[in-house]
Biopython code that builds the backbone (N, CA, C, O; Angstrom):
import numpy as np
from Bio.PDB.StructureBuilder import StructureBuilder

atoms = [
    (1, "UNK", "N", (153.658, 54.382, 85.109)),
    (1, "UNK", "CA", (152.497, 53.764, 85.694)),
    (1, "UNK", "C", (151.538, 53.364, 84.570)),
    (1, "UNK", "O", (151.299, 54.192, 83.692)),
    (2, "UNK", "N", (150.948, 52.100, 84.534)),
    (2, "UNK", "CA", (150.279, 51.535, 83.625)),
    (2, "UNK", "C", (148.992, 51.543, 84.089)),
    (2, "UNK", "O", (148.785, 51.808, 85.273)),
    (3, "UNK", "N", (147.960, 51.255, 83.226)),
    (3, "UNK", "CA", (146.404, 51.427, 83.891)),
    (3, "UNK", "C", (146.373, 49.883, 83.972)),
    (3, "UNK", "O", (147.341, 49.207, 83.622)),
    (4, "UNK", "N", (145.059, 49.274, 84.516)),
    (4, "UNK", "CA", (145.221, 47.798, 84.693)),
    (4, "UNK", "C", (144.304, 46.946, 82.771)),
    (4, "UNK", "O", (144.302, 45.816, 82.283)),
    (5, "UNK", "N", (143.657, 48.419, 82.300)),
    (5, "UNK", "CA", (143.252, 47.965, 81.084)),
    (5, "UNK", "C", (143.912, 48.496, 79.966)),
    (5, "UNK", "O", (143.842, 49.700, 79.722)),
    (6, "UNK", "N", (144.409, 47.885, 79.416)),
    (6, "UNK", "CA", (145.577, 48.438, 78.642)),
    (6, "UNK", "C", (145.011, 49.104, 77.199)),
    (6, "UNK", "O", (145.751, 49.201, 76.220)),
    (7, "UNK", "N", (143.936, 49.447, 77.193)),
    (7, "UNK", "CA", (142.854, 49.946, 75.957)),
    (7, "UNK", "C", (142.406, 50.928, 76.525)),
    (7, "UNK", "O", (142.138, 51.909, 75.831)),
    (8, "UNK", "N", (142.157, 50.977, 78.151)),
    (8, "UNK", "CA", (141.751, 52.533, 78.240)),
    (8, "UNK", "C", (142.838, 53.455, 78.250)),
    (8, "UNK", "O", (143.982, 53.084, 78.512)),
    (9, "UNK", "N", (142.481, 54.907, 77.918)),
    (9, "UNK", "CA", (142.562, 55.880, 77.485)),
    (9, "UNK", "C", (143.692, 56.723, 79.203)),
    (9, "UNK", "O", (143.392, 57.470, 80.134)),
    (10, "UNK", "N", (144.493, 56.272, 78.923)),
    (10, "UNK", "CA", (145.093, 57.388, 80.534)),
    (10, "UNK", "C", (144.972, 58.606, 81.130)),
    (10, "UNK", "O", (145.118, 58.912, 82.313)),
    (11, "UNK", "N", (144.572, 59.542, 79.786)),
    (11, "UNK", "CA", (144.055, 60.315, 79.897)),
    (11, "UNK", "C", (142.653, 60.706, 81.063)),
    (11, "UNK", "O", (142.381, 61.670, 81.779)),
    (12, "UNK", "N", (141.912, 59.172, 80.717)),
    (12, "UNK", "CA", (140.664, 59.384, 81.469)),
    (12, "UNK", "C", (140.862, 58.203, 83.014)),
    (12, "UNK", "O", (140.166, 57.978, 84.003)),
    (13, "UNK", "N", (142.221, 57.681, 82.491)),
    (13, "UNK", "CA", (142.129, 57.049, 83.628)),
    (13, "UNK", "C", (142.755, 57.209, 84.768)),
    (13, "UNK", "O", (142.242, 56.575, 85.690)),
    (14, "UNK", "N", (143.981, 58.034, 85.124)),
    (14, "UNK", "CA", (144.508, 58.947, 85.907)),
    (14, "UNK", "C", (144.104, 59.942, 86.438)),
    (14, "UNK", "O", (144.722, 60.144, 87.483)),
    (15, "UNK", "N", (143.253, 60.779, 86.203)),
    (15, "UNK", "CA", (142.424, 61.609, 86.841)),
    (15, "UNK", "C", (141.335, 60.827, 87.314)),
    (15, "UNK", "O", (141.098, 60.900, 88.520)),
    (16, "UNK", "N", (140.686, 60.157, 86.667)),
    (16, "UNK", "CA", (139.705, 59.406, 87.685)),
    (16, "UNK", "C", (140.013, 58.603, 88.974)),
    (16, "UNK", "O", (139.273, 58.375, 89.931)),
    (17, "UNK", "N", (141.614, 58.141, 88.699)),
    (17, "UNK", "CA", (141.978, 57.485, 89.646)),
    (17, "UNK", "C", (142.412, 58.590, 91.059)),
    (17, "UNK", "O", (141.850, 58.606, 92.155)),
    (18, "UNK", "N", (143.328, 59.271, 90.699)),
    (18, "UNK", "CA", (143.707, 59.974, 91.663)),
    (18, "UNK", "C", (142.810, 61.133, 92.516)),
    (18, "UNK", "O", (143.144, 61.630, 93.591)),
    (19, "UNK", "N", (141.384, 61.475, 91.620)),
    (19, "UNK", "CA", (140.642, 62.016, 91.954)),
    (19, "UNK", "C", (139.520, 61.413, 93.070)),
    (19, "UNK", "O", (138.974, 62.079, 93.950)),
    (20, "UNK", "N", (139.346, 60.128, 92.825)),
    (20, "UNK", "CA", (138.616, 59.027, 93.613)),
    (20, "UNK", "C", (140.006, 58.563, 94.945)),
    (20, "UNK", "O", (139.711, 57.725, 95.797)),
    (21, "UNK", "N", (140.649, 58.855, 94.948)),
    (21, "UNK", "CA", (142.018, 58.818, 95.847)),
    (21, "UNK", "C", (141.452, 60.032, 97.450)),
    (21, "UNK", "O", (141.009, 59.897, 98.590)),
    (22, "UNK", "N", (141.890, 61.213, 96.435)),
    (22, "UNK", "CA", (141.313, 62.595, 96.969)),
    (22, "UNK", "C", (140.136, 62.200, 97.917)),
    (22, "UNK", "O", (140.039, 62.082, 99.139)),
    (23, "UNK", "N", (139.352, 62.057, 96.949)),
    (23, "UNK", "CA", (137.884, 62.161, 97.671)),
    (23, "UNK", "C", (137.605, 60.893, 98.747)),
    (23, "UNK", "O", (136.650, 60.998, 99.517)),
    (24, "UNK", "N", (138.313, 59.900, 98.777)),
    (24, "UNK", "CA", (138.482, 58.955, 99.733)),
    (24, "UNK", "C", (138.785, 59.097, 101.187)),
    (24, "UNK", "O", (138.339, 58.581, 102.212)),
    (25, "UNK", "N", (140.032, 60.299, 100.808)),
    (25, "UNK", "CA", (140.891, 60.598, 101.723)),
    (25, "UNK", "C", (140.443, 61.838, 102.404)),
    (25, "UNK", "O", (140.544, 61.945, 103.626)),
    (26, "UNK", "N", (140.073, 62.547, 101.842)),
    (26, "UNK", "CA", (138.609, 63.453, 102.229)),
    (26, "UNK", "C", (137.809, 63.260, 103.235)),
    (26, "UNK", "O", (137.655, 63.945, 104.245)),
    (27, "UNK", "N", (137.061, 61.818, 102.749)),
    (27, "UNK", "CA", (135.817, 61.413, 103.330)),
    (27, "UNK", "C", (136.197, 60.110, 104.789)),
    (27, "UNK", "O", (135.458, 59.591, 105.626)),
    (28, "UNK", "N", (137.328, 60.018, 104.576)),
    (28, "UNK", "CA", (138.274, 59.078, 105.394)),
    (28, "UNK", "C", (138.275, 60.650, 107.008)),
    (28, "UNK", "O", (137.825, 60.635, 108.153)),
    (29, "UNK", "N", (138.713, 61.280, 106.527)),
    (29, "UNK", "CA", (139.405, 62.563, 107.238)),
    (29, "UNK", "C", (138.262, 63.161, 107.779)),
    (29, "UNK", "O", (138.194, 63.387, 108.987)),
    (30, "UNK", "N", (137.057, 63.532, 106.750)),
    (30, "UNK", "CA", (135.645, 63.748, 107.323)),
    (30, "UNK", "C", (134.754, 63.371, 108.526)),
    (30, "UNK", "O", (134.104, 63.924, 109.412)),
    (31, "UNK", "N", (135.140, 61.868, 107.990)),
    (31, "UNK", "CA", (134.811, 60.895, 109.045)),
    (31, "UNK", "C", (134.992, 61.286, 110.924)),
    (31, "UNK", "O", (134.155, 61.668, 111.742)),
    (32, "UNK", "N", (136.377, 60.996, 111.048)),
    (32, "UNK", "CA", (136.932, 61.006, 111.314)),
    (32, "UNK", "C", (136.540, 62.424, 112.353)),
    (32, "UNK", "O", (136.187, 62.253, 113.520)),
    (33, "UNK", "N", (136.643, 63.576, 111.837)),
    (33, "UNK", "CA", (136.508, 64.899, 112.357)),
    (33, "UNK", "C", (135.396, 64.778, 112.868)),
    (33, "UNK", "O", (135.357, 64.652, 114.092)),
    (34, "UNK", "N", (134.345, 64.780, 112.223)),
    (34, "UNK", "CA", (133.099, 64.773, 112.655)),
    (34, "UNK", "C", (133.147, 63.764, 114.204)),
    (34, "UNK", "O", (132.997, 64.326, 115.290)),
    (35, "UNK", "N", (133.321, 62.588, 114.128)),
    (35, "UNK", "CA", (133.502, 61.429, 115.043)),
    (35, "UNK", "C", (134.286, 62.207, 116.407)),
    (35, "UNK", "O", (133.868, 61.969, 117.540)),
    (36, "UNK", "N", (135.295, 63.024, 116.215)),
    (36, "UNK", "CA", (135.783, 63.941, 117.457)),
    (36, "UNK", "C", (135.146, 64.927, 117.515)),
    (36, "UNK", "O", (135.359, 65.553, 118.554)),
    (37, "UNK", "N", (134.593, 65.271, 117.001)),
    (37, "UNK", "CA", (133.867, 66.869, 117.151)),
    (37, "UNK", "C", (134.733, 68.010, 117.153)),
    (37, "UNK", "O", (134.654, 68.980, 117.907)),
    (38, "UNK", "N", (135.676, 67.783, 116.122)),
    (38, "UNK", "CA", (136.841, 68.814, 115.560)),
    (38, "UNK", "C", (135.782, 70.139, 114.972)),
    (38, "UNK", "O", (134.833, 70.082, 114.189)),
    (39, "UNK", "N", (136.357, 71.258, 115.670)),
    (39, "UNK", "CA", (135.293, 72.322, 114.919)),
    (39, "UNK", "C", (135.994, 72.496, 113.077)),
    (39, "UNK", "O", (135.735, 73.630, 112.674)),
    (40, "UNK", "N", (136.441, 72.000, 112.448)),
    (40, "UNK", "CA", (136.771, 72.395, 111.305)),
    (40, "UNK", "C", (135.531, 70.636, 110.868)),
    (40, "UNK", "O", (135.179, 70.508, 109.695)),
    (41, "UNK", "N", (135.268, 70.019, 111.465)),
    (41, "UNK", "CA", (134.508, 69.297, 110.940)),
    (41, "UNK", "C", (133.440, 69.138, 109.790)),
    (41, "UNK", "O", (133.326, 68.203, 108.999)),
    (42, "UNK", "N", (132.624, 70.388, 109.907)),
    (42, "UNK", "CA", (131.814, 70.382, 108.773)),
    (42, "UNK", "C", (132.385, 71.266, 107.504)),
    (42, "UNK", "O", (131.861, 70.989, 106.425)),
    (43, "UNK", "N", (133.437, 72.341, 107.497)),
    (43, "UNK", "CA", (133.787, 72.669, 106.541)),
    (43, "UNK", "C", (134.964, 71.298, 105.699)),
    (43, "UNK", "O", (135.095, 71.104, 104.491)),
    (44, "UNK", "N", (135.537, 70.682, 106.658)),
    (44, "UNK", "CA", (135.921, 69.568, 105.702)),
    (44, "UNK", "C", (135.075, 68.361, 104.944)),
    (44, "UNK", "O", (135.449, 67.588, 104.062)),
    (45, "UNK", "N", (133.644, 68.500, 105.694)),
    (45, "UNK", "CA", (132.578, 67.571, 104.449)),
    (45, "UNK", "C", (132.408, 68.188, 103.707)),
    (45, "UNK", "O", (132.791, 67.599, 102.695)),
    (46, "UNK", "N", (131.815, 69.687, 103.303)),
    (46, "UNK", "CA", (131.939, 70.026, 102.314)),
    (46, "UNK", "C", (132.988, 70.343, 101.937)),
    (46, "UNK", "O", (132.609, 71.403, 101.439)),
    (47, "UNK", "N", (134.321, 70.326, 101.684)),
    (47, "UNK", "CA", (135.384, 70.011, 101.054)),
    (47, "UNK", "C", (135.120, 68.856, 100.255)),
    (47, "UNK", "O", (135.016, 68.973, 99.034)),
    (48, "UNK", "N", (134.976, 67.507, 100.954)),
    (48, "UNK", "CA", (134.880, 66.146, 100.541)),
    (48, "UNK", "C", (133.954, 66.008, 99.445)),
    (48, "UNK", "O", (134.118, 65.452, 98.359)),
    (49, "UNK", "N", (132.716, 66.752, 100.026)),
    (49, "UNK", "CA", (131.572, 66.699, 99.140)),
    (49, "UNK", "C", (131.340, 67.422, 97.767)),
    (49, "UNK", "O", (130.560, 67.078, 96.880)),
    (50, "UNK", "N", (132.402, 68.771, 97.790)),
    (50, "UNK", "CA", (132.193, 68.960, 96.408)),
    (50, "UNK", "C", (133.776, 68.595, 95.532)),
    (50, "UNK", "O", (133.975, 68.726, 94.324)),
    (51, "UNK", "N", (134.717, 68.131, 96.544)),
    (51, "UNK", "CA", (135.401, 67.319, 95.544)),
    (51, "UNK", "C", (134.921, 66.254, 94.902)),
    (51, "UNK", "O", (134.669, 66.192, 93.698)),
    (52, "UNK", "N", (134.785, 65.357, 95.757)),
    (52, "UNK", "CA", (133.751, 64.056, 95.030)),
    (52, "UNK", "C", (132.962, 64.380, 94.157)),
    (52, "UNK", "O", (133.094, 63.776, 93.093)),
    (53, "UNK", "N", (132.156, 65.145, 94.221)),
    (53, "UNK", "CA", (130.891, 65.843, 92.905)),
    (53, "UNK", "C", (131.767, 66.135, 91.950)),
    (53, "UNK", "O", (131.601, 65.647, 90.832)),
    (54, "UNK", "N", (132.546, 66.740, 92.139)),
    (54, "UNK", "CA", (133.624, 67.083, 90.554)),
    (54, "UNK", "C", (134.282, 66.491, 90.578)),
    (54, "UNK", "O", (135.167, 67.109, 89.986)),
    (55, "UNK", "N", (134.798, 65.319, 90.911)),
    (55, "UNK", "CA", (135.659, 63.872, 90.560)),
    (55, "UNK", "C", (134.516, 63.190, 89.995)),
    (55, "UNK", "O", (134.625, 62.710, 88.867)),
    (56, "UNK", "N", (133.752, 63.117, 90.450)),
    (56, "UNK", "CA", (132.313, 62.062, 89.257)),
    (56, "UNK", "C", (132.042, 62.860, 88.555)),
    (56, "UNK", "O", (132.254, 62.371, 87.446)),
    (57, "UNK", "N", (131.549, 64.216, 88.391)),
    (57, "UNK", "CA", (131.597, 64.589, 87.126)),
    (57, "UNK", "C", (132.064, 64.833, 85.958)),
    (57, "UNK", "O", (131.516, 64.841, 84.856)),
    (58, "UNK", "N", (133.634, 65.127, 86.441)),
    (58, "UNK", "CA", (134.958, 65.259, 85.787)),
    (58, "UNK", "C", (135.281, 63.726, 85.238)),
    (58, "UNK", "O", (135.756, 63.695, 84.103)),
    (59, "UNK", "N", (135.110, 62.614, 85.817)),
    (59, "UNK", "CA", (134.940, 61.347, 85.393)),
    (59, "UNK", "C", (133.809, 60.796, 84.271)),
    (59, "UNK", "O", (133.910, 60.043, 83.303)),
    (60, "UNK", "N", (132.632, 61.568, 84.894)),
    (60, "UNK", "CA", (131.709, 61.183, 83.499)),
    (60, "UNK", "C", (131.629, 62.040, 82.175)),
    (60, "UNK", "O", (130.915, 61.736, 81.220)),
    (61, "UNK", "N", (132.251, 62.883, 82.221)),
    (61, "UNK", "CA", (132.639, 63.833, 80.885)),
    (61, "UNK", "C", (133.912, 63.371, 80.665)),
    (61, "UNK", "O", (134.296, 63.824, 79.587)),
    (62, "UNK", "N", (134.674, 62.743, 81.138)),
    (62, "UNK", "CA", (135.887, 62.366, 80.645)),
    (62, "UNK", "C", (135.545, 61.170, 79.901)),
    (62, "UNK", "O", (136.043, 60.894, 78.810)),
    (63, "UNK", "N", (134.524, 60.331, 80.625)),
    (63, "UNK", "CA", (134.613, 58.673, 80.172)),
    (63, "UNK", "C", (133.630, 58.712, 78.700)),
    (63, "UNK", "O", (133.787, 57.811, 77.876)),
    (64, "UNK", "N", (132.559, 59.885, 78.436)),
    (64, "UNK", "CA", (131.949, 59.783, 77.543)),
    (64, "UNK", "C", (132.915, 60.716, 76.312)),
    (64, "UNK", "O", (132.545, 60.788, 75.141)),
    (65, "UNK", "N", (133.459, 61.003, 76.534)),
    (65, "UNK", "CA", (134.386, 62.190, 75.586)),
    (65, "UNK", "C", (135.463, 61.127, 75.252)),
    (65, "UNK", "O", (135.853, 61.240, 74.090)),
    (66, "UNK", "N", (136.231, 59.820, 76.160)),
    (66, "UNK", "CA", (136.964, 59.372, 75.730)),
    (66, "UNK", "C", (136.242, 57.996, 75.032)),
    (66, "UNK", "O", (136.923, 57.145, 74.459)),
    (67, "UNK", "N", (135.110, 57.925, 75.133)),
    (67, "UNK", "CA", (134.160, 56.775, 75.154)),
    (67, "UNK", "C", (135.002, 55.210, 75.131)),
    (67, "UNK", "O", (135.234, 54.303, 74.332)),
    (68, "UNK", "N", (135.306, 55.611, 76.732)),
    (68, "UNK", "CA", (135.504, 54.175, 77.538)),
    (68, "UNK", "C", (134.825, 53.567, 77.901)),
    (68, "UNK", "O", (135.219, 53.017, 78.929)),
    (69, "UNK", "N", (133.423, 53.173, 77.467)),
    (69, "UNK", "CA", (132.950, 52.229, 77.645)),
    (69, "UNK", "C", (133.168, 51.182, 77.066)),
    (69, "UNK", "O", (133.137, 50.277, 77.900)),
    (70, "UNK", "N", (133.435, 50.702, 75.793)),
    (70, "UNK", "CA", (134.343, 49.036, 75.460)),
    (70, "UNK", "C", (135.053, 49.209, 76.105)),
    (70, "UNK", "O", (134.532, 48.540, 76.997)),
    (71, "UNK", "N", (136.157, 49.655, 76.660)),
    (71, "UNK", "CA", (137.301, 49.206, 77.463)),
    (71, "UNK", "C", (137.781, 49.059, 78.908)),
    (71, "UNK", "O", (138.878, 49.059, 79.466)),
    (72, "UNK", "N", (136.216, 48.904, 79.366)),
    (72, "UNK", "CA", (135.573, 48.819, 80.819)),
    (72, "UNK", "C", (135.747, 47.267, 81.468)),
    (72, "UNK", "O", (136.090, 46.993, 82.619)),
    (73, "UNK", "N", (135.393, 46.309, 80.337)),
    (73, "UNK", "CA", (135.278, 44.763, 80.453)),
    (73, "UNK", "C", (134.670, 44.663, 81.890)),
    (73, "UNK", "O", (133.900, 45.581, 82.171)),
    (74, "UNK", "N", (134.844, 43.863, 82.696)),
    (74, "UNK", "CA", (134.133, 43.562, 83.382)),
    (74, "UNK", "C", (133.356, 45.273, 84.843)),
    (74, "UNK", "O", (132.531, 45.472, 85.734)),
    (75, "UNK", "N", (134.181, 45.787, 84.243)),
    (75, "UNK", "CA", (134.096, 47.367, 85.283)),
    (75, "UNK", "C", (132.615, 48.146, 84.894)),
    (75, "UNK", "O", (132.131, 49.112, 85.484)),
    (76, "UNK", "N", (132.072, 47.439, 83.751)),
    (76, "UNK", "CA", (130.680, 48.033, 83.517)),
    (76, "UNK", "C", (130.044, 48.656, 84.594)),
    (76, "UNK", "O", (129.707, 49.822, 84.797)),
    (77, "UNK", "N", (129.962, 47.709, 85.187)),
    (77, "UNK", "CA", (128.938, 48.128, 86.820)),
    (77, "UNK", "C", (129.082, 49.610, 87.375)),
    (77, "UNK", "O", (128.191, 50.452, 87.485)),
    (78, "UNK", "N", (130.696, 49.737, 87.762)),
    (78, "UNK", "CA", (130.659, 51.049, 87.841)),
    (78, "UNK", "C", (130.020, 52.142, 87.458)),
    (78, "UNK", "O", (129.555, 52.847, 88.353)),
    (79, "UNK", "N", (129.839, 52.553, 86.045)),
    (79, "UNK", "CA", (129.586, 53.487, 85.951)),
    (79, "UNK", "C", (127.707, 53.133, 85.911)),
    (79, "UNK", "O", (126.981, 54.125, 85.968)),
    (80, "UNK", "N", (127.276, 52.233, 85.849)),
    (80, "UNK", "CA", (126.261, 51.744, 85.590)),
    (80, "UNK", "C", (125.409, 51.755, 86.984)),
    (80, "UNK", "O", (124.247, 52.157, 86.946)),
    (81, "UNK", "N", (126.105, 51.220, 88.475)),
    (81, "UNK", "CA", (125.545, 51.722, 89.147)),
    (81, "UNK", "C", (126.251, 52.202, 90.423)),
    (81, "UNK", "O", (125.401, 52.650, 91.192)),
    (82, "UNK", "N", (127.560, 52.281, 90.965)),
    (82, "UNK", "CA", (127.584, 52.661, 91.896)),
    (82, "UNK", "C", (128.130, 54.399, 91.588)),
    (82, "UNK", "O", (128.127, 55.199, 92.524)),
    (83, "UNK", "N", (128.576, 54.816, 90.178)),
    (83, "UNK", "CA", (128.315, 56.032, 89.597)),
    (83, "UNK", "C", (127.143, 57.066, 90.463)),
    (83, "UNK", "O", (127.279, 57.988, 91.267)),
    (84, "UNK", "N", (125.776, 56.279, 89.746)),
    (84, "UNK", "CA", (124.235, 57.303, 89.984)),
    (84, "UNK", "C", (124.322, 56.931, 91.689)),
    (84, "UNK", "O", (124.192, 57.903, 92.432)),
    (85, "UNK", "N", (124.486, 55.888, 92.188)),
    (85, "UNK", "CA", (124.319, 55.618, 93.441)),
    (85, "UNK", "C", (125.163, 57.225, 94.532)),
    (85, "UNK", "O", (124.662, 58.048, 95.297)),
    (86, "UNK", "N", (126.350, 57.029, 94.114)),
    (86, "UNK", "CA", (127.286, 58.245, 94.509)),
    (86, "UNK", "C", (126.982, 59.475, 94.057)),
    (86, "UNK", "O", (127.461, 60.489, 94.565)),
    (87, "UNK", "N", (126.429, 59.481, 93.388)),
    (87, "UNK", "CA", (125.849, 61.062, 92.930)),
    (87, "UNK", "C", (124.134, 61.117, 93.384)),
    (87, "UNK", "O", (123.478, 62.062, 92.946)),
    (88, "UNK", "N", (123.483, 60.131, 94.223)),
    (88, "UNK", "CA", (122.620, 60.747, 94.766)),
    (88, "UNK", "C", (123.229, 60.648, 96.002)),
    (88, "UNK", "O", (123.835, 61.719, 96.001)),
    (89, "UNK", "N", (123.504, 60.117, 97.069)),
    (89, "UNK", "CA", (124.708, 60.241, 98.048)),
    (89, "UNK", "C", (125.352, 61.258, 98.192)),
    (89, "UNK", "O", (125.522, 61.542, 99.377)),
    (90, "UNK", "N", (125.999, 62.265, 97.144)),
    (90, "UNK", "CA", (126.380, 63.742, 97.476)),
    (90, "UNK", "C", (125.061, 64.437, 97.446)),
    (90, "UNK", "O", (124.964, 65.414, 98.189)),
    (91, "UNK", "N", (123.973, 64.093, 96.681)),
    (91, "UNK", "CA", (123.049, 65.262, 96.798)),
    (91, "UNK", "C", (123.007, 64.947, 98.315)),
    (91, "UNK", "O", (123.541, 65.657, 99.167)),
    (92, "UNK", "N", (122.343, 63.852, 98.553)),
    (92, "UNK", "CA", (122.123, 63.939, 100.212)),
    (92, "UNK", "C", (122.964, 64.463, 101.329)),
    (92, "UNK", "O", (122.387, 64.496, 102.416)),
    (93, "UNK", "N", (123.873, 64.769, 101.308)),
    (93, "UNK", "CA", (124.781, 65.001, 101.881)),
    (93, "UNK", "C", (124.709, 66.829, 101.619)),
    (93, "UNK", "O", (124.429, 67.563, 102.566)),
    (94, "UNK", "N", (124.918, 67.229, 100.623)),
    (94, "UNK", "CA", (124.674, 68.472, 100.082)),
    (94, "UNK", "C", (123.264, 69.406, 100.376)),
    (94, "UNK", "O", (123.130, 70.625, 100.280)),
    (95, "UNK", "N", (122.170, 68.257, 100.810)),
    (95, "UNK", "CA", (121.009, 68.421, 101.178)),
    (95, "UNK", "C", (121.208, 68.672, 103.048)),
    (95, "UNK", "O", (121.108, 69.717, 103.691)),
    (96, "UNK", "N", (121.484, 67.418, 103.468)),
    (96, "UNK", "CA", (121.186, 67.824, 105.046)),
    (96, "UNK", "C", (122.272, 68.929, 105.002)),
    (96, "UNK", "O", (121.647, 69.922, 105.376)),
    (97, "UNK", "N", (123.914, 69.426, 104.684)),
    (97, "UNK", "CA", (124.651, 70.755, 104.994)),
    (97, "UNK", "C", (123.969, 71.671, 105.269)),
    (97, "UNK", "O", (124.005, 72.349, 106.296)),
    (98, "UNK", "N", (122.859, 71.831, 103.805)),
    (98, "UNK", "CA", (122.364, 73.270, 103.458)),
    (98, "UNK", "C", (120.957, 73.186, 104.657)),
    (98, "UNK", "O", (120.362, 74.151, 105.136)),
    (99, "UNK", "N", (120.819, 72.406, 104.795)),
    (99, "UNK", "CA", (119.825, 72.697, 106.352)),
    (99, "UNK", "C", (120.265, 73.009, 107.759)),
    (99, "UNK", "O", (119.830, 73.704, 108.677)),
    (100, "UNK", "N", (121.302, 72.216, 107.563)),
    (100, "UNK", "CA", (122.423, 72.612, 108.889)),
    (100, "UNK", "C", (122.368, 73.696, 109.260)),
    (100, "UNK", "O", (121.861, 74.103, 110.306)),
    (101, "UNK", "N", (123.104, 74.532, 108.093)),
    (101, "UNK", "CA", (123.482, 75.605, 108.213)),
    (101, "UNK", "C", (122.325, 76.917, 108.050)),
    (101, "UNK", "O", (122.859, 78.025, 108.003)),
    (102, "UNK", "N", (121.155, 76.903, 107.982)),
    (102, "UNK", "CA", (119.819, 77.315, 107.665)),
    (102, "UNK", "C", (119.473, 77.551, 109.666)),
    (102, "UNK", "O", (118.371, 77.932, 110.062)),
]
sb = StructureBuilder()
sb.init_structure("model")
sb.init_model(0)
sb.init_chain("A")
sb.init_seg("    ")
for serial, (resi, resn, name, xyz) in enumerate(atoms, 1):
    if name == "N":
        sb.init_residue(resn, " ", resi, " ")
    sb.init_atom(name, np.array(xyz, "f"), 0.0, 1.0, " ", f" {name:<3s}", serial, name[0])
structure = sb.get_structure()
């Protein structure tokens, strides 16, 4: 399996990929539960929610350690903004749980 930029680092780009996979499929499944009112519903958002938090974090210590940023080309944006965007998005999410459950 090849990455689609042939300068980044696979190292950082296989775990980011398959980790953003995870957390898709997570939040796909989350969805989903919640929408039936499955009682395992809220323990699978937070599943979702702190995978995702450690797939972006695990992604941004990977991408600055492999310093993939030249080899981003047009993918800048990502980490630039829908990155911080998704990591205030889990706080929120991490925020209404812990009231939930309060």
């Amino acid at each position: 399996m090849r990455c689609s930029a042939p300068t980044l680092a696979p190292q950082f780009a296989r775990p980011a990929a398959y980790g953003d996979l995870l957390a898709a499929l997570l939040a796909l499944a989350a969805l989903i539960a919640l929408r039936w009112r499955w009682p395992l519903a809220l323990p699978l958002v937070w599943l979702f929610n702190v995978v995702g938090t450690v797939d972006l974090l695990y992604a941004v210590f990977q991408g600055m350690t492999n310093n993939v940023g030249p080899h981003l080309g047009s993918a800048w944006y990502i980490p630039t903004f829908a990155v911080p965007a998704l990591f205030i998005t889990h706080a929120m999410i991490f925020a209404m749980l812990v009231r939930r459950s309060r």
